[in-house]
C-alpha positions in Angstrom: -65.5 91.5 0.0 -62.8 92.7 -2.4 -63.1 96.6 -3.7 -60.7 97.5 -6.5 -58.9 100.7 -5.6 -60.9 104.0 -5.9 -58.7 106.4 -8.0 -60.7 109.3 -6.7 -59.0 109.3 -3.2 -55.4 110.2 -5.1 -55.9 114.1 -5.4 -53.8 116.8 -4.4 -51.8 120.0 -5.3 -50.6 119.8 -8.6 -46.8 121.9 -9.2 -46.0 120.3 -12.1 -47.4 117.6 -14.9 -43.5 117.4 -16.4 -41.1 117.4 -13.5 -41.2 114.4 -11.3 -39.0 115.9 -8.5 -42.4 118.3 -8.1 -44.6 115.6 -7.9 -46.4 114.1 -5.2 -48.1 110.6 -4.8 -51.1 110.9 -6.4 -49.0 111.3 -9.7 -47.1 108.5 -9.4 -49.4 105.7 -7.7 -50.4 102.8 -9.6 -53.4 101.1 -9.5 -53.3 97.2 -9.0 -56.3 94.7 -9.1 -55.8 91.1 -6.9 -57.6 89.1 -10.2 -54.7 90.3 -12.3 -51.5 87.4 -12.0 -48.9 90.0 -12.8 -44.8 90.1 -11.8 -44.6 93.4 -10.0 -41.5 92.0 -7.2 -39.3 95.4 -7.5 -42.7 97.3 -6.3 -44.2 97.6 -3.2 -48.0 97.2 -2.5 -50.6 99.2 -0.6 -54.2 97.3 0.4 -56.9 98.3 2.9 -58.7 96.6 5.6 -62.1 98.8 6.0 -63.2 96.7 9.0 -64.1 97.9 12.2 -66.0 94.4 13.3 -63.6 93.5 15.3 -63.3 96.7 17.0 -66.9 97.2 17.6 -66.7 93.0 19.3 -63.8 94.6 21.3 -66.6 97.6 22.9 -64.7 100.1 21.1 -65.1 103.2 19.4 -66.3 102.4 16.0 -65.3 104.1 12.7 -61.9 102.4 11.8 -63.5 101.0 8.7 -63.1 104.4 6.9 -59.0 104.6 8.4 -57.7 103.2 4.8 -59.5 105.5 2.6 -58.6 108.6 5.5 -55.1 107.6 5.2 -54.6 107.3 1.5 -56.0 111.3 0.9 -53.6 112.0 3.2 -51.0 110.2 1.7 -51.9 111.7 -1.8 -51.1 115.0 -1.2 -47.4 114.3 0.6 -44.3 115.0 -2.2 -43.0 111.3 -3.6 -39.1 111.1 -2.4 -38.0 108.1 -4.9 -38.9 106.6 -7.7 -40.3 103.9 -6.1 -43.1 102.3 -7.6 -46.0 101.4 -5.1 -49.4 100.2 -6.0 -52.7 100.7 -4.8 -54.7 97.2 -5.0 -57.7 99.1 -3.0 -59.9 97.3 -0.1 -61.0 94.2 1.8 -64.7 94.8 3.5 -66.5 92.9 6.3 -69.5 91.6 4.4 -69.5 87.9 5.7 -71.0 86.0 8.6 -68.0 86.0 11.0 -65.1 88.5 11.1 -62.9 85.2 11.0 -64.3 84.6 7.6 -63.3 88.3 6.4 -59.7 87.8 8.0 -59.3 84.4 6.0 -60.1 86.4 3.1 -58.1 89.1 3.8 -55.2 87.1 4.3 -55.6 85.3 1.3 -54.6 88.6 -0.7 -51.8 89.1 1.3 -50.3 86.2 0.2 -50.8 87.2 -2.8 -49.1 90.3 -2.2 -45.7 88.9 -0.3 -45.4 86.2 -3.0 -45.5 89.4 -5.3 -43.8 92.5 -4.1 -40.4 93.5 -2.5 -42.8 94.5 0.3 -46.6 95.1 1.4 -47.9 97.9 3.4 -51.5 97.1 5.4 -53.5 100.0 6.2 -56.4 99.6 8.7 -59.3 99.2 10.2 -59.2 97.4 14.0 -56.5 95.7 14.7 -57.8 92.4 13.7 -55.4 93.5 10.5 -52.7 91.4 12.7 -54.4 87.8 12.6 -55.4 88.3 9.6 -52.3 89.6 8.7 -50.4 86.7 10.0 -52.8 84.0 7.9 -51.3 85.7 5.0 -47.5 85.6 6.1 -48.1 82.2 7.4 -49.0 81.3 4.5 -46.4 82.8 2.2 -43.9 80.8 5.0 -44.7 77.6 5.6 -42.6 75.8 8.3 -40.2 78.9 8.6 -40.2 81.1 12.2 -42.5 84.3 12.6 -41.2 86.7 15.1 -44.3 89.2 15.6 -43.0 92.4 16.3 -46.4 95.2 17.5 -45.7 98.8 18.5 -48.7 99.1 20.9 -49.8 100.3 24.0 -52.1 96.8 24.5 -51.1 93.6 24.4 -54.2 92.3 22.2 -53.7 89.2 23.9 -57.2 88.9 24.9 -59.1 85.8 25.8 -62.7 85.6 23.6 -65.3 83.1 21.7 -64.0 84.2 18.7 -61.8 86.7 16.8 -62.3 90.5 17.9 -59.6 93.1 17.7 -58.1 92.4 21.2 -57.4 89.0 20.6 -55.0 88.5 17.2 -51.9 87.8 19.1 -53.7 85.4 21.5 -55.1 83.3 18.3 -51.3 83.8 16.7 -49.5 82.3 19.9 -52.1 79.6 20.7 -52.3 77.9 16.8 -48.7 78.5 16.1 -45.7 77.0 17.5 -43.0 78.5 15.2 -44.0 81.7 16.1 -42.7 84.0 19.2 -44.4 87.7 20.0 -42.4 90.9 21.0 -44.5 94.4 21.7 -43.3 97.9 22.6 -44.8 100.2 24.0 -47.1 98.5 26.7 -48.4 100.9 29.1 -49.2 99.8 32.6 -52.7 101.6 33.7 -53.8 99.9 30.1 -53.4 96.1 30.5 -55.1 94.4 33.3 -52.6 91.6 35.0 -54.3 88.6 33.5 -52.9 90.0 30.5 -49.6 90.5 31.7 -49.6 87.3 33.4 -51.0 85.7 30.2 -47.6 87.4 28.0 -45.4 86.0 30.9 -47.2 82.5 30.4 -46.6 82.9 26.6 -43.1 84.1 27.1 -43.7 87.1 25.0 -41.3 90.0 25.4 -42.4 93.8 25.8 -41.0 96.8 26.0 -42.8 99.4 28.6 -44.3 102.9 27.1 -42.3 104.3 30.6 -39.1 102.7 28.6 -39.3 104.5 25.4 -39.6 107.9 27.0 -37.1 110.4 25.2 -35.4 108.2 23.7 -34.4 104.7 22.6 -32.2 102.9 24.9 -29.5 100.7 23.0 -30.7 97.8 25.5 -34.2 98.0 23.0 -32.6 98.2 20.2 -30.4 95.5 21.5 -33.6 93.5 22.1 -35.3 94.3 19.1 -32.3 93.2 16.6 -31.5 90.0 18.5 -35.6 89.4 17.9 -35.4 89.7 14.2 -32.0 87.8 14.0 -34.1 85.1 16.0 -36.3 84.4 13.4 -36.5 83.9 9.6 -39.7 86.3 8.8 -40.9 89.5 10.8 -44.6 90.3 10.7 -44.3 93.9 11.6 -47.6 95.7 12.7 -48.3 99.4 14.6 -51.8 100.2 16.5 -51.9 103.6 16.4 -53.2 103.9 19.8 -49.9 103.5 20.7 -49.2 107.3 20.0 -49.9 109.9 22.1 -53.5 111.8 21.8 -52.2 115.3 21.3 -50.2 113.6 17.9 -52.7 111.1 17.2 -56.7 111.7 18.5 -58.2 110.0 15.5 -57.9 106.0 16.7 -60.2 103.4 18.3 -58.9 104.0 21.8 -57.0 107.0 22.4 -53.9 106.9 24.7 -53.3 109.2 27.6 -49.2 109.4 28.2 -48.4 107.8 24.8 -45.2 108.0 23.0 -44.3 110.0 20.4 -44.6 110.2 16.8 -40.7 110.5 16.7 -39.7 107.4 19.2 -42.6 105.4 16.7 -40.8 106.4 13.8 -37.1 105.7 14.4 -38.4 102.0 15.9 -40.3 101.1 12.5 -37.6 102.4 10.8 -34.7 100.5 12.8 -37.2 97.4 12.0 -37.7 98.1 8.4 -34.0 97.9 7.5 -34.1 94.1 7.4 -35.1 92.3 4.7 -37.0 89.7 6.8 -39.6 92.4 7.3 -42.0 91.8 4.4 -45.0 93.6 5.5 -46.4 96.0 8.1 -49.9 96.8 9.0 -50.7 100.3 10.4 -54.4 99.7 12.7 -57.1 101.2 14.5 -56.8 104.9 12.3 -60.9 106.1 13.1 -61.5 109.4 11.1 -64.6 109.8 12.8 -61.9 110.9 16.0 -59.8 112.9 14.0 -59.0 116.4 14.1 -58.0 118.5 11.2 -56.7 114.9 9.5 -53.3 115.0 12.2 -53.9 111.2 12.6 -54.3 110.5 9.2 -51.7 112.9 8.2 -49.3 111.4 10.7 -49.5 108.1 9.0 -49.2 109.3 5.8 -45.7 111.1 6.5 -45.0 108.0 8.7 -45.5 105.9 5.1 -43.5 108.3 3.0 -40.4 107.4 5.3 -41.3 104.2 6.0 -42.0 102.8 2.0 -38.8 104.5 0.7 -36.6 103.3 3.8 
């Protein structure tokens, strides 16, 4: 179900009414409704996916389903650094039968969105985001080449009845042909080998958490741009889980020997510079886990790079 954006979220210090280099977000944001058919390319958009269905299917930690709202107070507060316009069209809510249903709705807006704006940003909720996700970009791209690029410490390539939020790059690989799957940041001790065995039957590539210690080696980055050059559109997505607990403790399934907030960062942002990246979904933020906001905060500085890249 489709909630037009609640303005009361953007709050935050206010320096100045006058002088946009002292303003922050919550000046500037603009508020968007999906009903409207308006030409807003040169912007960029924000929705939310307030699900955690998928995550509670998966036997996780529930609570996601408040991660958009968590992650726009945050973002709020945090000082604008262009003048670029970026909308808030609000959220998407689990109110049907089947998660499948929600994600078919979802990504219905998000074609919406890419036919739209220079770029959409996707802030979750369980990482069911990605499959629905994808139905949007697939969508927007018919008969072109997706190359799914996932910072994560899980493959999500899960074998189930029906969609949950360890399965969206299973139900990408097995309905699409056009469409090839590359993930860093696997760990090990997190995937069991059918799953591993399952990417190597898929040919997906991955990059392992034990490989993006420190930093980046220009093999990955190597990897990562001959990826994107493979392909005509990127569907870029991060699970926050992929982060280290002591940077990130508010998420779905916290990660023990994660990476770093600054390895996450310089990949999105080495991703972000091409133009066949038209939209990124950030998962599995769970307020409910959070301590003193330093998830949702994270993401929100993550986004003020990230948007204005």
């Amino acid at each position: 179900m489709y909630q037009q954006p609640e303005k009361s979220l953007w709050t935050g210090r206010l320096d100045s009414e006058t002088d946009r280099s002292a303003f922050r977000h919550f000046q500037t944001i603009v508020f968007g409704n999906l009903a409207e058919d308006v030409d807003v390319h040169d912007s960029v958009a924000l929705l939310g996916y307030a699900v955690d269905e998928g995550v509670a299917l998966n036997k996780g930690r529930i609570g996601a389903q408040e991660g958009p709202d968590a992650i726009r107070g945050a973002f709020a507060a945090v000082p604008t650094m262009s003048e670029q316009v970026i909308i808030d069209y609000g959220n998407v809510r689990h109110c049907a039968s089947t998660l499948y249903e929600t994600q078919q709705e979802f990504g219905q807006y998000v074609t919406q969105l890419l036919q739209r704006h220079q770029r959409t940003f996707l802030l979750g909720g369980g990482h069911d985001i990605a499959y629905a996700q994808y139905l949007g970009v697939r969508a927007a791209n018919p008969g072109k080449s997706i190359g799914v690029i996932n910072i994560d410490a899980h493959f999500d390539n899960r074998c189930a009845a029906s969609s949950t939020s360890g399965t969206s790059f299973r139900q990408m690989l097995e309905e699409d042909d056009r469409l090839d799957y590359l993930v860093l940041g696997i760990q090990r001790a997190s995937n069991t080998q059918s799953l591993f065995d399952y990417a190597d039957k898929t040919r997906t590539e991955y990059v392992l958490a034990d490989e993006l210690k420190g930093r980046i080696d220009p093999r990955i980055k190597n990897k990562v741009e001959n990826f994107i050059h493979a392909h005509d559109v990127i569907l870029f997505t991060i699970c926050m889980d992929v982060i280290d607990s002591a940077y990130a403790p508010g998420v779905s399934a916290p990660a023990v020997l994660g990476l770093t907030p600054t390895i996450v960062l310089s990949l999105a942002e080495r991703i972000l510079q091409s133009d066949k990246v038209t939209s990124l979904s950030i998962a599995e933020m769970n307020p409910n886990y959070d301590i003193d906001q330093r998830t949702a905060k994270l993401i929100a500085h993550m986004l003020t790079y990230l948007i204005h890249d």
